[in-house]
C-alpha positions in Angstrom: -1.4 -20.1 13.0 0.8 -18.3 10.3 2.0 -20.6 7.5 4.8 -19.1 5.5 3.9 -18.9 1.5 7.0 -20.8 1.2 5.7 -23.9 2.8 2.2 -23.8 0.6 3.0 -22.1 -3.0 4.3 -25.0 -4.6 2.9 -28.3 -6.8 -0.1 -27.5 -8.8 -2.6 -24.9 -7.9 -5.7 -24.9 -9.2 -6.9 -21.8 -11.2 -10.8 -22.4 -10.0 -13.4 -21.4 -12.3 -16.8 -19.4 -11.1 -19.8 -21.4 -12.0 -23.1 -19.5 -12.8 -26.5 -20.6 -12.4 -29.1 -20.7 -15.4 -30.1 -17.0 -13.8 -26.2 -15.9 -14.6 -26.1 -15.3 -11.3 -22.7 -17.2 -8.7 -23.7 -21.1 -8.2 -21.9 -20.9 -4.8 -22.9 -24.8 -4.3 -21.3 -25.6 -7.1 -18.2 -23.5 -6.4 -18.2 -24.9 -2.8 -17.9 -28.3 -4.4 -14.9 -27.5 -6.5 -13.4 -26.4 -3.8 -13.8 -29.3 -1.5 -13.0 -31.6 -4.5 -9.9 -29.8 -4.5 -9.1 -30.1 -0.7 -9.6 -33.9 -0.9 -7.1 -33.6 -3.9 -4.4 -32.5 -1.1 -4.2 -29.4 -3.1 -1.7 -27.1 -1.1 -3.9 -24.1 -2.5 -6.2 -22.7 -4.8 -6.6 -19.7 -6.6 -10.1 -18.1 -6.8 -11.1 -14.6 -8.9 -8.4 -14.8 -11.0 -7.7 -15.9 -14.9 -9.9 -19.1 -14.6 -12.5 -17.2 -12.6 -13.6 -14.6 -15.0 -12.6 -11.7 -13.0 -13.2 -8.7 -15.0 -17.0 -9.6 -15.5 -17.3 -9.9 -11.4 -18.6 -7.4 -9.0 -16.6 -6.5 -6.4 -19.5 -7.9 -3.8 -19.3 -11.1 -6.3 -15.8 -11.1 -6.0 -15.9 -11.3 -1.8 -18.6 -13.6 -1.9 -16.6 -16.3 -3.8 -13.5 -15.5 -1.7 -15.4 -15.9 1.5 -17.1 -19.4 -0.2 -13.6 -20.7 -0.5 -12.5 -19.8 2.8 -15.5 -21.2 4.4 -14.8 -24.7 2.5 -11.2 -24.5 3.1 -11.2 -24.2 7.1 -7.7 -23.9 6.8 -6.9 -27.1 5.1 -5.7 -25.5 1.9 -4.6 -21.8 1.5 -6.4 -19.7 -0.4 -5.3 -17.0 -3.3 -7.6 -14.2 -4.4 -7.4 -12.7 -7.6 -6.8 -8.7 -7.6 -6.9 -7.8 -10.7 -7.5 -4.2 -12.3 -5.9 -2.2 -14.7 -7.2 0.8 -12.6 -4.5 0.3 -9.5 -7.5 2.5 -6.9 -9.8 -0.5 -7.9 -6.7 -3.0 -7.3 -6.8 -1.8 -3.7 -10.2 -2.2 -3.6 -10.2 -5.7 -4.7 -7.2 -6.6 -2.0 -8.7 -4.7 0.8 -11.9 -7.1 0.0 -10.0 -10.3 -0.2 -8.0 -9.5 2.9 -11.5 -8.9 4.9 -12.6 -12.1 3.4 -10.1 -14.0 5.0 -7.8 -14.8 2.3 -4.4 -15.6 2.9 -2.5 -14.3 0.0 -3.2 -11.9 -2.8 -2.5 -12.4 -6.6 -2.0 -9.1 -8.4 -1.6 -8.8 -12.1 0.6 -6.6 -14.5 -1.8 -3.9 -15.8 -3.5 -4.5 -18.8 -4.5 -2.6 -21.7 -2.9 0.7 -20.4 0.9 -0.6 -20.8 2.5 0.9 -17.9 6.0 2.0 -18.2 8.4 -0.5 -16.2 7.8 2.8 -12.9 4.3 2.3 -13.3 4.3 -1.4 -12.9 6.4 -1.1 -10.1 4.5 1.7 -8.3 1.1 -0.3 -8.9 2.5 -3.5 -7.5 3.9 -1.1 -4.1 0.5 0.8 -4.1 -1.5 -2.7 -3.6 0.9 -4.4 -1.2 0.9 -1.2 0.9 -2.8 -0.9 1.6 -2.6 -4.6 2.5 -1.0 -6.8 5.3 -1.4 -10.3 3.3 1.5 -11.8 1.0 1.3 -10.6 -2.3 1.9 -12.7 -5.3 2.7 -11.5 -8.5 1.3 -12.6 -11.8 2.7 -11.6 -15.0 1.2 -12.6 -18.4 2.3 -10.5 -21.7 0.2 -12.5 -23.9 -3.0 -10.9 -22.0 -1.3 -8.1 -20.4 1.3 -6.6 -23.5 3.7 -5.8 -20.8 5.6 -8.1 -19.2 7.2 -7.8 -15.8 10.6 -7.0 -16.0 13.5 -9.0 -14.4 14.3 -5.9 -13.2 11.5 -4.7 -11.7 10.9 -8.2 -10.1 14.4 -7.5 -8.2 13.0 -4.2 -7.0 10.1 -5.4 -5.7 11.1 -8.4 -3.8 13.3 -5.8 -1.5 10.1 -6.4 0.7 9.5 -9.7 1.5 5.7 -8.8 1.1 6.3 -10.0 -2.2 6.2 -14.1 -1.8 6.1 -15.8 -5.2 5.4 -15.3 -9.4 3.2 -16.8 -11.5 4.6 -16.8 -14.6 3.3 -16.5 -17.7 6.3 -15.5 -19.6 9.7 -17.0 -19.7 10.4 -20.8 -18.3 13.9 -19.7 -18.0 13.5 -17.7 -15.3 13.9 -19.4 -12.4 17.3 -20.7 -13.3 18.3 -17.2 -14.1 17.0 -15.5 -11.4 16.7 -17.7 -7.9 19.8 -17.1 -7.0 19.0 -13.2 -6.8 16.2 -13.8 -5.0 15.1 -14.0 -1.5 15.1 -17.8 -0.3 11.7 -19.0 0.1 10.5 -16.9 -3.1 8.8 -19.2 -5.0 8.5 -19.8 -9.6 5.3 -21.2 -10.1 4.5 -21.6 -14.2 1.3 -20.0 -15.2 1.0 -22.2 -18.4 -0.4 -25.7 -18.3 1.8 -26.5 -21.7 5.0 -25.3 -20.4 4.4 -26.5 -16.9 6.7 -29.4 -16.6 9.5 -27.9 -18.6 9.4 -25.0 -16.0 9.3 -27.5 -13.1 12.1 -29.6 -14.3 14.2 -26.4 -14.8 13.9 -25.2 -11.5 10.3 -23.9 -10.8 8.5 -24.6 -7.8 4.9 -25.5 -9.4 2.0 -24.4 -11.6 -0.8 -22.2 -11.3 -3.0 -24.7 -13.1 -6.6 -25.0 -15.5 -5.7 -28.5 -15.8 -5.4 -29.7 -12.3 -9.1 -28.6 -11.8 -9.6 -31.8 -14.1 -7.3 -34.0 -13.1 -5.7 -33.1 -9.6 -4.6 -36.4 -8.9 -2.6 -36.7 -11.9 -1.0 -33.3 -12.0 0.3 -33.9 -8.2 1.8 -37.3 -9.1 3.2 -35.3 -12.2 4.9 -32.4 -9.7 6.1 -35.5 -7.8 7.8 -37.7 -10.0 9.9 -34.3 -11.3 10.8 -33.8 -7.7 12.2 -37.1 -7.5 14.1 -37.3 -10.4 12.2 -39.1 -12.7 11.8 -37.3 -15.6 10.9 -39.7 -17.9 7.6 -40.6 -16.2 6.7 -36.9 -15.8 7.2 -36.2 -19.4 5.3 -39.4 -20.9 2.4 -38.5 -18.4 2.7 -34.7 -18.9 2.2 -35.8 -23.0 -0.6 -37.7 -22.1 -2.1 -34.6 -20.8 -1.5 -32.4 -23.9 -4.3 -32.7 -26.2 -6.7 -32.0 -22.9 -4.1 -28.7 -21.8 -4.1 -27.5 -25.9 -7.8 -27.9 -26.0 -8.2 -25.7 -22.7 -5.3 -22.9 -23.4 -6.8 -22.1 -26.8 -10.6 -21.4 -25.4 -9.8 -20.0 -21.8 -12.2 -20.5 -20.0 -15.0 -21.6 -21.6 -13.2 -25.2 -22.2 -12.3 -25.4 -18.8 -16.1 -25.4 -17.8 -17.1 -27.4 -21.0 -14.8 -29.9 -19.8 -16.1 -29.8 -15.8 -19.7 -29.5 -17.5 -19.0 -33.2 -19.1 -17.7 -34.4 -15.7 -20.7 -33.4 -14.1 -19.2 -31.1 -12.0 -20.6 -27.3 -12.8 -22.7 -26.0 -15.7 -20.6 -24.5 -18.3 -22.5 -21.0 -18.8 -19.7 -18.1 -19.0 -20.6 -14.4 -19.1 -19.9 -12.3 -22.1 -17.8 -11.5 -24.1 -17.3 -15.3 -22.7 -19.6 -17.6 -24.7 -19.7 -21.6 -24.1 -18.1 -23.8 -26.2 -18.9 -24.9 -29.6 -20.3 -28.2 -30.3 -16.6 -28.6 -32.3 -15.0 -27.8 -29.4 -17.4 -29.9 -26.9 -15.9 -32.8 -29.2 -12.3 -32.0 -29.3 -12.8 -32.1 -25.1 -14.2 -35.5 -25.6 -11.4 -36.6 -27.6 -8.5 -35.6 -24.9 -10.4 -37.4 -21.9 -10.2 -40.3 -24.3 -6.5 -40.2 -24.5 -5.7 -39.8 -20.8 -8.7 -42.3 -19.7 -6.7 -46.1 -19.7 -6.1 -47.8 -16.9 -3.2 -45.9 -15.6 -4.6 -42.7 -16.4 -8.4 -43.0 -14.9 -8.3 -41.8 -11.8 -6.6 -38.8 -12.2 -9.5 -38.0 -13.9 -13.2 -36.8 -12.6 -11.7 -38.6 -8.9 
């Protein structure tokens, strides 16, 4: 049965890494278990192949495999949202094509990188991998990787079809107080940085795409729901709580992220180049955060 994006891209989304083995090869078991942790979370979704995944150093038959591992686990009990990303938009298609045959149920496509696409280009790449699909496609912008951002502008062209479901966004927490009403309803903000995440909540956003909440899941949703219901104060003093942990992962993306799941016990925390593992400096910084988010009211949000 069809469940409209609306209804499932909100909260916080997990940004899943791809574990490897000691071989460098996909640890699918390990991946698998992520992604069930996640489902017993009551994650509404979870994003595979994408920022958090280590995309660019996946094949193509890589990249399927983990999207049809996800939907496998999932069995419909979360959505899942497969990374497209390319800065070649004929491999873009590729990529979408795949993730649609795998039995995704929504695409994420990223602003071009590297080649910085006039505001036309973006737009035509965006069209060119919605058109060879039938999924939802969400879009992803993120100047700070990508040098060019997504343009308000071209944001309102492109949600002319309704193809076009939600944004992670990387860029401006202003936005969706700017822009909603300009929007179609049901489009959903979702804040693609773990440091600005509540700020973009409490102004209007609809959730996070999140490296955090593959550490703490439990914590992050009763974050999401306390800003739903008004209660800023406890967001924020929680959300600070988090800090150290979020700086810790934002500055070493993503090789903190699986140092941290490494000390959890959760995945090995091998990377592929030009991704190398965390320090021993770093390991220790990691070890510092959990301490500040580990007291009694804190615990189970973390490693549950």
């Amino acid at each position: 049965m069809f469940i409209p994006p609306a209804a499932w891209f909100t909260g916080f989304i997990p940004d899943l890494p791809t574990p490897f083995d000691a071989a460098d090869a996909v640890d699918l078991e390990a991946f698998a278990a992520l992604c069930e942790r996640q489902v017993a979370a009551g994650a509404p979704a979870i994003v595979v192949c994408e920022t958090a995944g280590e995309a660019p150093t996946l094949s193509p038959a890589e990249q399927e495999l983990v999207i049809r591992t996800a939907v496998d686990v999932a069995r419909g009990r979360v959505r899942i949202i497969a990374g497209a990303i390319s800065n070649a938009t004929s491999h873009a298609i590729e990529l979408a094509r795949r993730a649609e045959a795998a039995g995704a149920d929504a695409v994420m496509s990223v602003v071009p990188a590297y080649n910085k696409p006039m505001r036309e280009g973006t737009l035509a790449h965006f069209r060119a991998v919605a058109g060879a699909i039938g999924l939802p496609v969400i879009l992803h912008d993120v100047p700070s990787r990508t040098l060019r951002p997504l343009a308000d502008e071209t944001l309102l062209r492109l949600v002319e079809s309704r193809q076009f479901v939600g944004l992670r966004d990387g860029s401006d927490i202003t936005r969706p107080m700017r822009l909603a009403r300009h929007l179609p309803a049901g489009f959903r903000f979702l804040s693609g940085d773990d440091v600005t995440a509540f700020a973009y909540i409490a102004d209007g956003g609809d959730g996070a795409i999140s490296e955090v909440a593959n550490i703490a899941p439990d914590l992050c949703r009763t974050i999401f729901s306390q800003v739903r219901q008004g209660r800023l104060q406890s967001a924020r003093y929680l959300h600070r709580r988090l800090i150290p942990l979020v700086t810790c992962l934002s500055r070493e993306s993503p090789a903190a992220l699986k140092g941290a799941l490494g000390m959890l016990g959760l995945m090995r925390p091998d990377t592929r180049l030009p991704i190398v593992p965390l320090n021993p400096a770093g390991q220790a910084e990691i070890a510092r955060a959990f301490a500040a988010i580990a007291d009694e009211e804190l615990i189970d949000g973390v490693g549950a």
